[in-house]
C-alpha positions as CSV (number, residue, x, y, z in Angstrom):
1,X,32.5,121.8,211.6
2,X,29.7,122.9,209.2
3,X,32.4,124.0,206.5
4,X,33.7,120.5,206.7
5,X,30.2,119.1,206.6
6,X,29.5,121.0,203.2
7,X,32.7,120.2,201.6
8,X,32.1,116.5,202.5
9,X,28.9,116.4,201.2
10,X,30.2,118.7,197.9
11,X,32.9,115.7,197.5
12,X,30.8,113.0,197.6
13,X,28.6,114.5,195.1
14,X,31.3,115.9,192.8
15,X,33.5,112.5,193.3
16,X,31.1,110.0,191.2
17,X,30.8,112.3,188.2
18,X,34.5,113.4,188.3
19,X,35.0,109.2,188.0
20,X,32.5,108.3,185.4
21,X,33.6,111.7,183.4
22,X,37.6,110.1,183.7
23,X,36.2,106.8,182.2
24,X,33.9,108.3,179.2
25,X,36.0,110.8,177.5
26,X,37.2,110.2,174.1
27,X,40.8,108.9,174.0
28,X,43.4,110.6,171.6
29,X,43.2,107.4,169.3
30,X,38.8,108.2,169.3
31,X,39.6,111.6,168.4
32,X,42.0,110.7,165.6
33,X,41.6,107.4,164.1
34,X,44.1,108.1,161.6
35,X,46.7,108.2,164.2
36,X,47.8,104.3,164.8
37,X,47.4,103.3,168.3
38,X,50.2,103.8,171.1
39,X,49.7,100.4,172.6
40,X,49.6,98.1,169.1
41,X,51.8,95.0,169.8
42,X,53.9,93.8,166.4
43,X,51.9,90.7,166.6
44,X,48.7,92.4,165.4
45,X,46.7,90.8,167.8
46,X,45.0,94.3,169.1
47,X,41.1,94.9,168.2
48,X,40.1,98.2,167.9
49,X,36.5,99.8,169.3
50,X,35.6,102.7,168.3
51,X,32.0,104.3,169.6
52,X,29.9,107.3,170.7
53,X,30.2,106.1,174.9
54,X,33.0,103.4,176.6
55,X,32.9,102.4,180.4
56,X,34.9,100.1,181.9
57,X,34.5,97.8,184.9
58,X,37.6,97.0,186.2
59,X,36.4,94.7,189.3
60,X,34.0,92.5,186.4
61,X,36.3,92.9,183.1
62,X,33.7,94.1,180.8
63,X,33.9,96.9,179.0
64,X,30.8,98.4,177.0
65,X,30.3,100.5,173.6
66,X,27.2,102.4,172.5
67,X,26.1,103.7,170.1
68,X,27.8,103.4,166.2
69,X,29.6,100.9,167.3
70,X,32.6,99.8,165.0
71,X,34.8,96.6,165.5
72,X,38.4,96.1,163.6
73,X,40.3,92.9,164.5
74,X,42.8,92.3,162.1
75,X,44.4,89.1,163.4
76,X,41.3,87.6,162.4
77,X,40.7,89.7,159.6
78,X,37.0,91.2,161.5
79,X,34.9,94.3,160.8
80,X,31.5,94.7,162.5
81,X,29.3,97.3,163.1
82,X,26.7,97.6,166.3
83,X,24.4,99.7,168.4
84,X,26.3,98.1,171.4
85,X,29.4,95.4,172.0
86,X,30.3,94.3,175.4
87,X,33.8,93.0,176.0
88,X,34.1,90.2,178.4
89,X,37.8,89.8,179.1
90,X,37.9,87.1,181.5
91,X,35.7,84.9,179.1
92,X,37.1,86.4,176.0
93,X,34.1,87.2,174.1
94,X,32.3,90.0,172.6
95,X,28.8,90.5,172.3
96,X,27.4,92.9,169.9
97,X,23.8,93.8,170.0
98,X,21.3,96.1,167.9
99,X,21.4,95.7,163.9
100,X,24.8,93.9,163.7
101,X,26.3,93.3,160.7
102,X,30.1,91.3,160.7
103,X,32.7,90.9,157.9
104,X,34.8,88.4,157.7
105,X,37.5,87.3,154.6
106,X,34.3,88.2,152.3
107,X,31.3,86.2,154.5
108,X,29.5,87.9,156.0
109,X,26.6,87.5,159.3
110,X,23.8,90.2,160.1
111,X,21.7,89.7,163.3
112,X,20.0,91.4,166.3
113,X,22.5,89.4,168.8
114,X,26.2,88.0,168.0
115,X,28.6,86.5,170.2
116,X,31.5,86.0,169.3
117,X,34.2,83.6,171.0
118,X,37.7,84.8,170.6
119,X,39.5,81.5,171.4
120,X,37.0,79.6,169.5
121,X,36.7,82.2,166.4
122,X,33.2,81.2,166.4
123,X,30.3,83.3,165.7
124,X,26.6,82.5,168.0
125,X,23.8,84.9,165.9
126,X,20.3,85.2,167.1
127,X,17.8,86.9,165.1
128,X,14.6,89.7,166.2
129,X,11.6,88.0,167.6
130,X,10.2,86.4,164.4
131,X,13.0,87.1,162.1
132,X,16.2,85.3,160.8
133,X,19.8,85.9,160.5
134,X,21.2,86.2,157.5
135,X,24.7,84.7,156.3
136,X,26.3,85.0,153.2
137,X,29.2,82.3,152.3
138,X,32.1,83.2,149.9
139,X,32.5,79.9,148.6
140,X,35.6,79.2,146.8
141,X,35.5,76.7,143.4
142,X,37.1,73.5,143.7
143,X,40.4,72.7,141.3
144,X,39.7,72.3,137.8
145,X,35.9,73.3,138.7
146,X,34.4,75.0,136.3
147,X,31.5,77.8,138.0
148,X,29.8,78.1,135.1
149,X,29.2,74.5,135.2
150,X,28.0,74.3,138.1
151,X,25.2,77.1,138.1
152,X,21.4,74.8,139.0
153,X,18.7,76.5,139.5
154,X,18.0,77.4,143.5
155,X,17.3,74.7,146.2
156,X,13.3,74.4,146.6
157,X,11.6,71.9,149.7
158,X,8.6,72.4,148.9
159,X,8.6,69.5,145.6
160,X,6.5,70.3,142.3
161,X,3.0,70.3,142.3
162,X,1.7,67.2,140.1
163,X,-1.7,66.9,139.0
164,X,-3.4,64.0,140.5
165,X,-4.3,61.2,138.5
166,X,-8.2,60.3,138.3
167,X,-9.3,57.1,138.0
């Protein structure tokens, strides 16, 4: 009876970190990202995460990456780069968090927070307390538009300072 006791309380100490060990060791494709991956449909609708830690939750659908954090989605044409992304399967979106910078068809969006809504292919950025996010637009000329044309000088609110006019 005390053998069994011990062996009990061995499992139940050994059991969670045998579980959590199973769910954050590299995968083959982690270890060699040259190899393509197994699962890959022909559609090209897979999205690749690649990070230093994974877990998954298979009772809420959400996965988590930390730390280096890279994002590929080709169906969408998508790179990004994180401290942490959060995969929400049942909502299909991802959330990436700590210095994030995305690339998309030559735009690009740097933030602290981005979500992003897959069936939406819409992008939600917040910035640090007191800072902005940045965006940058490729923005293609019009037909028969000329660029150099239409170079002005930048966009200021604040208007010109005239001198007042005395009396």
């Amino acid at each position: 009876m005390i053998i069994n006791n011990k062996i009990l309380k061995g499992l139940v100490l050994i059991l969670p970190l045998a579980i959590v060990n199973s769910i954050t060791y590299p995968t083959s494709a982690q270890i060699n990202p040259s190899q393509p991956p197994r699962n890959q449909n022909s559609s090209g609708r897979s999205l690749t995460v690649r990070s230093d830690i994974q877990e998954a939750d298979a009772r809420t659908g959400v996965v988590t990456a930390r730390g280096n954090v890279q994002i590929n989605y080709p169906a969408r044409n998508i790179q990004a780069t994180a401290a942490q992304a959060q995969y929400f399967s049942r909502e299909r979106r991802i959330v990436l968090s700590g210095n994030v910078f995305i690339l998309q068809d030559g735009n690009t969006i740097r933030g602290e927070t981005v979500t992003y809504l897959i069936d939406e292919g819409r992008f939600i950025a917040l910035p640090q307390l007191q800072g902005q996010v940045e965006s940058i637009y490729v923005v293609p000329a019009g037909q028969g538009e000329n660029i150099q044309d239409t170079v002005t000088a930048p966009f200021n609110p604040k208007p010109a300072f005239k001198t007042p006019i005395s009396p």
